[in-house]
LUMVOLO-731373 format. One record per atom (N, C-alpha, C): z, y, x; residue in one letter. Coordinates in steps of 0.2 Angstrom, whole numbers, plus 5000, padded with zeros to 4 digits. Example, Ala and Ser with C-alpha at 12.3 -4.5 7.8 and 13.67 -1.06 7.14 Angstrom:
<nodes>
503949725066A503949785062A503949845066A503549895064S503649955068S503950005064S
</nodes>
This chain:
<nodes>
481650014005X481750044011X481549984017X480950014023X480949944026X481649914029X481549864032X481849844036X481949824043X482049844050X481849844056X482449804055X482149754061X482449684064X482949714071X483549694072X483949714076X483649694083X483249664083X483049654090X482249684090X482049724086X481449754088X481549824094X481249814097X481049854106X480649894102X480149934096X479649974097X479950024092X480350034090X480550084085X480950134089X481150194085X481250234088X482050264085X482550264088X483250254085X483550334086X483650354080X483650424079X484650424076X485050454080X485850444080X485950524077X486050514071X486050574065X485650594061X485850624055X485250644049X485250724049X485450764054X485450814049X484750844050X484950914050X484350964053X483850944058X484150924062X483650904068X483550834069X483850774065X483850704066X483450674058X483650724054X483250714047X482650714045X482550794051X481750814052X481350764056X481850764062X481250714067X481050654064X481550644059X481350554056X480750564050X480750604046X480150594043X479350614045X479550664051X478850694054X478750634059X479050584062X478950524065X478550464060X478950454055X478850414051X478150424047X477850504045X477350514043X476750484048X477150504052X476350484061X476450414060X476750374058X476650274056X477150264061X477650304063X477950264069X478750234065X479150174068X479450154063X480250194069X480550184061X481250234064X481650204061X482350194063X483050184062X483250234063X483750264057X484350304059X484850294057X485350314061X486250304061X486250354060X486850344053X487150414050X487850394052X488250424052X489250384052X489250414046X488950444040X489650454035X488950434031X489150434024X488850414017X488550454017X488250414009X487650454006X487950484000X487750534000X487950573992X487350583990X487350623983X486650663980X486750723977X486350743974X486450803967X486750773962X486750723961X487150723956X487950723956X488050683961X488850683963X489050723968X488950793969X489150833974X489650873969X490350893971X490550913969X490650993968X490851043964X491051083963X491551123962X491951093968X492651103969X492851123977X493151153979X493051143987X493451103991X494251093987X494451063992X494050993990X494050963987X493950903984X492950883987X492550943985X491950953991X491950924000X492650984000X492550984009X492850924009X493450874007X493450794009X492850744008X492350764003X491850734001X491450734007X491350794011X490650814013X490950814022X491450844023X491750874028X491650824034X491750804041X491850794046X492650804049X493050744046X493450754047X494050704052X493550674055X493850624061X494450654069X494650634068X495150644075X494750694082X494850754081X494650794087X495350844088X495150864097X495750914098X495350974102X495951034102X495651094105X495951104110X495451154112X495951194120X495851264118X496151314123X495651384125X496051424121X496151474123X496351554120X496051564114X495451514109X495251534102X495651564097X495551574093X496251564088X496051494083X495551504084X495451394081X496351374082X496251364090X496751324091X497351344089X497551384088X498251404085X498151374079X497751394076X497651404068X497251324063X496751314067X496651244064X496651204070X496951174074X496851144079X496551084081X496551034076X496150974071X495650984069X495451064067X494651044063X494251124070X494151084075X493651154078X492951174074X492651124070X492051134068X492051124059X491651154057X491651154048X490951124047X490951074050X490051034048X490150944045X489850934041X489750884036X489750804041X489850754040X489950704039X489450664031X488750644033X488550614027X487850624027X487450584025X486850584025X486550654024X486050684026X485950744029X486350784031X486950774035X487050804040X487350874037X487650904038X487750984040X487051034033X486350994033X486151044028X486451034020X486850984018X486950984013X487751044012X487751064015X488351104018X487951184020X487551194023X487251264026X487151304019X487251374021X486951434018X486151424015X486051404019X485351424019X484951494024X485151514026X485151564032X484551564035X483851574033X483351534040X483151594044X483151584051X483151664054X482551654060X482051664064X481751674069X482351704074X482251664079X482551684088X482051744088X482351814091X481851854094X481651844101X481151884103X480951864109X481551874115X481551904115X482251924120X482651874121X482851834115X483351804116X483251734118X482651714121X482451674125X482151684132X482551774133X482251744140X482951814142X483651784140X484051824140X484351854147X484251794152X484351794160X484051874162X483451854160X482951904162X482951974158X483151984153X483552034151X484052074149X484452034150X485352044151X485352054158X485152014163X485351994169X486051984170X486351954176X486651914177X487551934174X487851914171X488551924167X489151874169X489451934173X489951894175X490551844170X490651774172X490951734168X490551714161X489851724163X489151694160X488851644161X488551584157X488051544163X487451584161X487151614160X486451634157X486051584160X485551594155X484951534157X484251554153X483751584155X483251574152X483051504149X482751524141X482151444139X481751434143X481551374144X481051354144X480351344140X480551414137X479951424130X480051494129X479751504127X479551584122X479351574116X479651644113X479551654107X478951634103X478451634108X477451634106X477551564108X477851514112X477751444111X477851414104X478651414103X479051414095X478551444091X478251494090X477851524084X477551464081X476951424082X476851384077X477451334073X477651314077X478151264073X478751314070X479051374071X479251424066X478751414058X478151434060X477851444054X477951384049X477751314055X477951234050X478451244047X479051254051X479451264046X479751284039X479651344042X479851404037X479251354031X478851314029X478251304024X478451244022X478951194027X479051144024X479851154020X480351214023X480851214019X480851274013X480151284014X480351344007X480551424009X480651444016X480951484016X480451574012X481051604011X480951664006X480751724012X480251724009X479851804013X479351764017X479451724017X478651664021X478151644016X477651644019X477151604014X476951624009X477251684008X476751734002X477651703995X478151683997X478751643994X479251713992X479351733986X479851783985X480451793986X480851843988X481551823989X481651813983X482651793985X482951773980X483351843977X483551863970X483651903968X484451913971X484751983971X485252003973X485951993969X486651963970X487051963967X487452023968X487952023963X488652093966X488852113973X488852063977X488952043983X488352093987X487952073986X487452083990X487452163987X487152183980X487352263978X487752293982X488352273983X489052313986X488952333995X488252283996X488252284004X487652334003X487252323999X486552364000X486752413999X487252453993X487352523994X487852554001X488252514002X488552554008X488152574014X487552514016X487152494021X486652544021X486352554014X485952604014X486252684016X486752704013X487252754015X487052774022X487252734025X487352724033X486652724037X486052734034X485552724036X485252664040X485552604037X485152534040X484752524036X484152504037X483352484035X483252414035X483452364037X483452304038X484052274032X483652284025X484452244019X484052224017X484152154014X483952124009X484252074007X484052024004X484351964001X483951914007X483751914012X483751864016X483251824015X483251784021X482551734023X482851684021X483051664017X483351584014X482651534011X482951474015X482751404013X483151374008X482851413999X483251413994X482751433988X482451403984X481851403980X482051463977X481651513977X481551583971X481151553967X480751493967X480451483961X480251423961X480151383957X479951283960X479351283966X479551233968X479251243974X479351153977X478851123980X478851053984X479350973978X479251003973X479650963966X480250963967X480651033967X481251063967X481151113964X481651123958X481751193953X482051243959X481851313955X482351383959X482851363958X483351393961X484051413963X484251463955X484751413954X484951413947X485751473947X485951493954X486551543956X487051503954X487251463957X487951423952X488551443959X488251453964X488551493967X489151463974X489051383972X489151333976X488951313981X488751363985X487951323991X488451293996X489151313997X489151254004X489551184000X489451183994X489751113991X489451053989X488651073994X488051023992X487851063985X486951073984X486651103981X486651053974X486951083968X486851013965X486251023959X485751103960X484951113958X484551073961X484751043967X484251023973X483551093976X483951153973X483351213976X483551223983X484251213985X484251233994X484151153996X483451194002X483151144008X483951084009X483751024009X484250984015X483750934015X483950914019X483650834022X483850774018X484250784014X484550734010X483950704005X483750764002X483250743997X482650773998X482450824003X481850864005X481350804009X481750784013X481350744020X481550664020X482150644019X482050554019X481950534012X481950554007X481350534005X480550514003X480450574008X479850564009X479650514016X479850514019X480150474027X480150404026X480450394016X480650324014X479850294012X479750334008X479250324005X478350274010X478550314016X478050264022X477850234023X478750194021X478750114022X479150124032X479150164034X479350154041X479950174041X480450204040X481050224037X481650164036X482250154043X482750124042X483350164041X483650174037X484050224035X484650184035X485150174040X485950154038X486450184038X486650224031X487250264031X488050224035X488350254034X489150224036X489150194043X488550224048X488450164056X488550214061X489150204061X489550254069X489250244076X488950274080X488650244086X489150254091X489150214095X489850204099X489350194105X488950174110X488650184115X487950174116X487750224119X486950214123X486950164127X486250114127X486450064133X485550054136X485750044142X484950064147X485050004150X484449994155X484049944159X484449944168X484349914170X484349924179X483949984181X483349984177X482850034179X483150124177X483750104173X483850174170X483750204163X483250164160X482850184153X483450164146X483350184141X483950174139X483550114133X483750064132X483650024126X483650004120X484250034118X484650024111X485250054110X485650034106X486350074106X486750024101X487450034102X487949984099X488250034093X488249994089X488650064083X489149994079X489650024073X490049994069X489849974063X489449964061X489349934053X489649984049X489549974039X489849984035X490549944034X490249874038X490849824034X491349804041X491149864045X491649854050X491349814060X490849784056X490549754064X490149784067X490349764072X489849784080X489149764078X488649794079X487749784079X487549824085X487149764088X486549804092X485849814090X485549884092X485049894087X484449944094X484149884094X483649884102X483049954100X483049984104X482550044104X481850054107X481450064109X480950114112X481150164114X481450204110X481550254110X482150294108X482650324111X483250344107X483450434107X483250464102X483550524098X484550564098X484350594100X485250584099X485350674094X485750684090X485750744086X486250734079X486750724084X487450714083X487650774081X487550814083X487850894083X488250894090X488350984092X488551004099X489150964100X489550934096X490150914098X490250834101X489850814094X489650704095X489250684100X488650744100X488150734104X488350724112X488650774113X489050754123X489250724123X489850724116X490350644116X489950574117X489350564113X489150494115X488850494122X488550544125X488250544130X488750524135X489450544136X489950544139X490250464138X490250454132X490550374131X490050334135X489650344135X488850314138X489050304145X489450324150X489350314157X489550234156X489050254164X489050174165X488950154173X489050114175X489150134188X488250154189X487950124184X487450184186X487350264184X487550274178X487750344178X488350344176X488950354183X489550374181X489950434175X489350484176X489850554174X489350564168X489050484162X489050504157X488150504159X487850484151X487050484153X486950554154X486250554156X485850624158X486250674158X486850664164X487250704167X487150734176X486650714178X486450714185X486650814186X486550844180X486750914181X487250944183X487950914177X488650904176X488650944171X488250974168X488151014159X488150984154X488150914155X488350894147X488850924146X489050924139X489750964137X489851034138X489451054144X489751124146X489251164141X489451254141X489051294139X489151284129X489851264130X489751244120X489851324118X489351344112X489451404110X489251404102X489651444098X489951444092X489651504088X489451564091X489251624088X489751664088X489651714090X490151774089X490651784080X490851764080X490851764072X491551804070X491751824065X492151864060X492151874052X492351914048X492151924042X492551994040X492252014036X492552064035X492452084026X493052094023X493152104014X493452154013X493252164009X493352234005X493552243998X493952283997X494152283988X493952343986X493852323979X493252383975X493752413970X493852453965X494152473960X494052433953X493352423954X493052373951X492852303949X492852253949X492752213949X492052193952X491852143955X491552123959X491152063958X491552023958X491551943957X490751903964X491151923968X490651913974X490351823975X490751803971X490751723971X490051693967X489951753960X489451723956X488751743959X488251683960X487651713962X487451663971X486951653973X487051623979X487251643984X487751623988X488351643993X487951703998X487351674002X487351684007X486651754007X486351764000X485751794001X485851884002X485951894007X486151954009X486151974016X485852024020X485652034027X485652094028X486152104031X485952174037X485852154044X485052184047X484852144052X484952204056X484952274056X484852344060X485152314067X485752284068X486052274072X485852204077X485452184077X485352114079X485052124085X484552184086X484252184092X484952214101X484552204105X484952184112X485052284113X485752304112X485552384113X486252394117X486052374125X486852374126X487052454127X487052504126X487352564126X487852554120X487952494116X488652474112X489152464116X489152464123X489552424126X489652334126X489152304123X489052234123X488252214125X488052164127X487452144127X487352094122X486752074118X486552034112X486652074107X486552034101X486552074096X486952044088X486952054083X487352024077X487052034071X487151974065X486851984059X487552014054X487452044050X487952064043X487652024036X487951974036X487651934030X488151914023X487951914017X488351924013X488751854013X489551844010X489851784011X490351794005X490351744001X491051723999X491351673997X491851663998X492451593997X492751573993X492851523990X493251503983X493851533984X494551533979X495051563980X495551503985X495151443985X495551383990X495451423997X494851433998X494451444007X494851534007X494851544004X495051624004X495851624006X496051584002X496951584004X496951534012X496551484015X496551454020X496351504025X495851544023X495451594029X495751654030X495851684023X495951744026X496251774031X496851754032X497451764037X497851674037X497651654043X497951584041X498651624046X499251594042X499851574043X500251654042X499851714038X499951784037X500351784030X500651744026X501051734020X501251794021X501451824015X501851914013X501351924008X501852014007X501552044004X500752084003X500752064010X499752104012X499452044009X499552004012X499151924009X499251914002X499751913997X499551923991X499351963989X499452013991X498952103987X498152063986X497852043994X497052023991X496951973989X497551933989X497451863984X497451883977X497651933976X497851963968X497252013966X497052013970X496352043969X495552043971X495651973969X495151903973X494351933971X494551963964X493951973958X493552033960X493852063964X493752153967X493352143973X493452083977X493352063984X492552063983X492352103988X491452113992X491752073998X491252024002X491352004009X490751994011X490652004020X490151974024X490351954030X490151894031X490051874038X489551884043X490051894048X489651924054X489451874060X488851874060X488451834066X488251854072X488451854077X488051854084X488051814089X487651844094X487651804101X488251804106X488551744105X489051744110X488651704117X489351704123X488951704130X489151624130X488651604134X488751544137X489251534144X489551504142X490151494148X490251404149X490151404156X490151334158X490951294155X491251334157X492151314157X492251304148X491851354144X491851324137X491451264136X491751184135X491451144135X491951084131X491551024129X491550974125X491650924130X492450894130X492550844135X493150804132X492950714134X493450674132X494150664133X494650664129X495450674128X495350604127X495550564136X496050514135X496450484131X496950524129X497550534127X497450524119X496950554115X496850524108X496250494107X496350424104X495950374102X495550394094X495050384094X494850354086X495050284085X494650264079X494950204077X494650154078X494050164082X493650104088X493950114095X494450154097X494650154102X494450194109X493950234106X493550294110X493850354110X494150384115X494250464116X493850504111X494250534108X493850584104X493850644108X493150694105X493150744108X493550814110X493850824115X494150904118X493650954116X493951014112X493351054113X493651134114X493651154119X494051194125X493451294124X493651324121X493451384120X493751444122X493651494124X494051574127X493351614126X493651664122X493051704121X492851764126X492251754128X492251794134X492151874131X492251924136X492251994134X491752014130X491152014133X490552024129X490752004122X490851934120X490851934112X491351964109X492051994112X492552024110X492052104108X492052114113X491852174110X491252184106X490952134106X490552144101X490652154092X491052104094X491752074088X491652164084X492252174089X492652234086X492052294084X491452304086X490852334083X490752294078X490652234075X490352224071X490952244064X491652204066X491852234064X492052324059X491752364063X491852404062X491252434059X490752414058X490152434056X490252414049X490452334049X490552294043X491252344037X491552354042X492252424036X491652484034X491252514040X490952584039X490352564032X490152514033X489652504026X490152494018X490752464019X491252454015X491352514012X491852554018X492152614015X491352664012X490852674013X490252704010X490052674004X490252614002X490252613995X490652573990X491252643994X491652643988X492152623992X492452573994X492952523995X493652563996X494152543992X494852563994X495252523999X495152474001X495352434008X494952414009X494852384016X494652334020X495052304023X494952224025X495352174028X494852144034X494952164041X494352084047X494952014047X494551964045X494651904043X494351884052X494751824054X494751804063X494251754063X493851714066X493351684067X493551614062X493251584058X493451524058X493151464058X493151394058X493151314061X492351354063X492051314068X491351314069X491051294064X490451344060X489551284058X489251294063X489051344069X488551344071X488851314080X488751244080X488951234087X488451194091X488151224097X487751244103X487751234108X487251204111X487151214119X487351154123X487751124122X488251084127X487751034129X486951024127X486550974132X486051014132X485851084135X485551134135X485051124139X484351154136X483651134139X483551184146X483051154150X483051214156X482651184159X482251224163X481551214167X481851134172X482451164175X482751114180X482851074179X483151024183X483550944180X484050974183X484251024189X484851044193X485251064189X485051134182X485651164178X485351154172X485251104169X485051074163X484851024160X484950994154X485150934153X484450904151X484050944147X483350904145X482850964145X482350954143X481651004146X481651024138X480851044137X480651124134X480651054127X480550974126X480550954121X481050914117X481650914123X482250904121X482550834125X481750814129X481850774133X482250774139X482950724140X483250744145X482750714152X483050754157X482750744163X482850684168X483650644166X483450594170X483450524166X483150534159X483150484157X482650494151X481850484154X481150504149X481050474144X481550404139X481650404134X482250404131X482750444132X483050484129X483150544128X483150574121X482950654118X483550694114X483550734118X484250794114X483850814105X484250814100X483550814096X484150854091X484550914092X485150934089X485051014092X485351074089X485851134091X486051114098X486351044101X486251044108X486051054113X485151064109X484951094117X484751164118X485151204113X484851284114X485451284120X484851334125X484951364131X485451424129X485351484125X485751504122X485751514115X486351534113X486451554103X485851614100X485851654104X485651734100X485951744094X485651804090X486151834087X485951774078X485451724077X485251714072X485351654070X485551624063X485851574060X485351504063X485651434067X485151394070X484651374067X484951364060X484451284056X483851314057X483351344059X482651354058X482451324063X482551364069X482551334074X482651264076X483251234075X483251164076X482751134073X482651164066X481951124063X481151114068X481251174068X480651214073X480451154078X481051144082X481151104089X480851034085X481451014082X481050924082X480650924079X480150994073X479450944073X479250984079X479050994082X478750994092X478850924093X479550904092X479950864098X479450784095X479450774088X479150724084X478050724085X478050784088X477150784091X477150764097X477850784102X477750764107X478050684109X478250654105X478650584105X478050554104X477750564097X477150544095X476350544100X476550594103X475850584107X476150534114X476650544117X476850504123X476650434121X476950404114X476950344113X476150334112X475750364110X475050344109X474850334117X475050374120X474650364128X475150324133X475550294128X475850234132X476250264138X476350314136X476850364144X477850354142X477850324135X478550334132X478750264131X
</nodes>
């Protein structure tokens, strides 16, 4: 792997590996441009990911000192973990479903369609659906995704069976096993997907897409690739003129390093991402870099989310087979005569009997709770995805009051769900029983929102520098080398699972870095 010199000016310091930090680094590094990335957690592989979950989620998880606020039931219920995303060389994709979904048009110019919603921030993109179209198409080609490219789906388990027949009952048209970034058959020098049935415990076929083994090695391969696991970025640091330089982070072995930049990427996820941006003030920008809006942090948004199980008379065993390939999309589109505006996914889901006892009712011990514990093997489940609203007052802000173990505020992350999402909620809910009880089901159970994966917005793009943090490339406004390059900069959630999209954004984001620096503009 090369080596970049801690005081090299011309490289491009990319602070995270996942979905959007992973990607941007080797679509950089193909173009000849040289790159350092900081990861703060380890490297794992296929070989050593575990297939266990408690022992998985300590492996993989993100689990550093954070607190909550807000009406959620997070906070009641896990108050220490607001998010379920990875900590370790790619990021959150060695953890994802595989889920890859297209934004619909609407949901990028939702201001203008929703119109104005009280205790909303709405915001149109500054892009449309036909802007993103190409780089969708990249995507979807570089992770494999099923139903693209002439690529087959993935075969359907019991799970998915027990949803197709209800669903169909009910007349929704939109079922299938899904648009997954999860090989149905070898593909890019990766086997198919072998159903071990493990997808959020690191894939250990290497068939689901991640960054881990899809993109830095080939990133590696360049020759322009600085890859250092274990290096915590502790602050962004800029010029008199404003421009940002380099950044300070922690070593493996515990030291302070400075590591001089050109250019700096940040794709930390919605949560780290504001956080570093916020550790960053400085008496030239007091309220935190490329904050001139006062939206860093604000607008955090997590998806509408819920689940809902159901027991069969029969056995089920919803576990064996890959977790996530299953979709009911009927509901996705903006149909407010529901009483909600936006829309939601029904997609198939199951839990090990650890995550199952953790989730299903946290702190509901009794006799209800063992009935489905005792009938784990019965249990069909789906999770339900939608578009929750943007609200400023839901936001990612620094808690004085707890330290990490550098001595830095860890992040506040303060959430109340706003009405729209509730009622959404309680429809998806209900639609989710109605497909149950039509096949077959003898009970049904709604499971309450749990930790975040899909966390959003809080450095959110927009035409303006006045209500937005960076523009259509992720470039923030007042600071033209430094770039939002994460889920931070969706304007809004919509009703579909991110990772595509994030993909989407930073290869753009790495054509357009790439071309600034060739015209000497960056």
């Amino acid at each position: 792997m090369a080596k970049i010199a801690f005081d090299d000016d011309s490289a491009v310091v990319i602070i995270g590996s996942g979905a959007g930090g992973g990607t941007l680094a080797n679509e950089l590094c193909q173009k000849g441009i040289k790159v350092v990335v900081l990861e703060a957690g380890a490297t794992q592989s296929v070989a050593n990911f575990i297939n266990d979950e408690w022992k998985s989620f300590s492996q993989l998880a993100w689990l550093d000192a954070r607190t909550t606020s807000g009406s959620w039931r997070i906070a009641k219920d896990f108050p220490g973990l607001p998010a379920w995303i990875c900590k370790t060389v790619g990021g959150t994709t060695t953890h994802w479903a595989g889920a890859s979904l297209r934004l619909q048009e609407h949901e990028f110019k939702v201001r203008t369609h929703y119109g104005a919603i009280k205790g909303a921030n709405l915001m149109d993109w500054p892009l449309t659906l036909q802007d993103l179209e190409p780089w969708y198409d990249k995507a979807e080609d570089k992770m494999g995704v099923t139903r693209t490219h002439g690529i087959p789906g993935l075969p359907g388990n019991n799970n998915f069976k027990v949803m197709h027949a209800g669903a169909t009952k009910l007349g929704y048209k939109e079922v299938h096993t899904g648009r997954m970034a999860i090989n149905s058959r070898p593909r890019d020098g990766r086997g198919s997907c072998q159903q071990i049935g493990f997808c959020f415990q690191g894939c250990k076929s290497g068939a689901k897409w991640s960054v881990l083994y899809a993109e830095l090695p080939k990133a590696e391969a360049t020759g322009n690739l600085d890859l250092r696991p274990e290096s915590h970025v502790t602050r962004i640091e800029h010029n008199a003129a404003g421009k940002v330089t380099g950044v300070m982070y922690v070593d493996k072995a515990g030291q302070e390093q400075r590591q001089k930049a050109r250019v700096v990427c940040v794709a930390g996820n919605a949560i780290e991402t504001p956080r570093l941006l916020l550790l960053s003030a400085s008496d030239k920008f007091r309220d935190g870099l490329a904050n001139s809006s006062g939206q860093v942090g604000r607008n955090y948004m997590r998806h509408m989310t819920g689940s809902v199980y159901a027991a069969f008379k029969e056995p089920v065993h919803m576990y064996r087979g890959t977790t996530m390939a299953g979709i009911v999309s009927d509901e996705a589109g903006n149909k407010p005569k529901r009483g909600f505006v936006g829309g939601y996914e029904m997609e198939t889901l199951s839990l090990g009997v650890p995550f199952m006892a953790a989730f299903l009712n946290p702190g509901g011990w009794g006799a209800e709770f063992a009935w489905w514990m005792e009938h784990y093997s019965q249990l069909a489940g789906m999770w339900l995805v939608g578009e929750d609203m943007p609200r400023e007052t839901n936001r990612v802000t620094l808690n004085a009051n707890v330290k990490d173990k550098y001595g830095n505020p860890v992040p506040n992350v303060h959430f109340d769900d706003h009405a729209n999402d509730i009622a959404m909620r309680n429809h998806a809910y209900t639609q989710g029983e109605r497909i149950y009880k039509a096949a077959g089901a003898i009970r049904t159970f709604r499971t309450p929102p749990y930790p975040s994966t899909h966390n959003l917005g809080t450095c959110r793009m927009g035409a303006s520098p006045a209500d937005s943090v960076c523009n259509a490339y992720g470039q923030t406004h007042d600071i033209p080398n430094l770039f939002i390059s994460d889920g931070s900069q969706f304007t809004t959630g919509g009703a579909e699972n991110p990772t595509l999209t994030i993909v989407a954004l930073a290869i753009r984001q790495a054509d357009h870095i790439a071309t600034r620096m060739s015209q000497r503009t960056l």
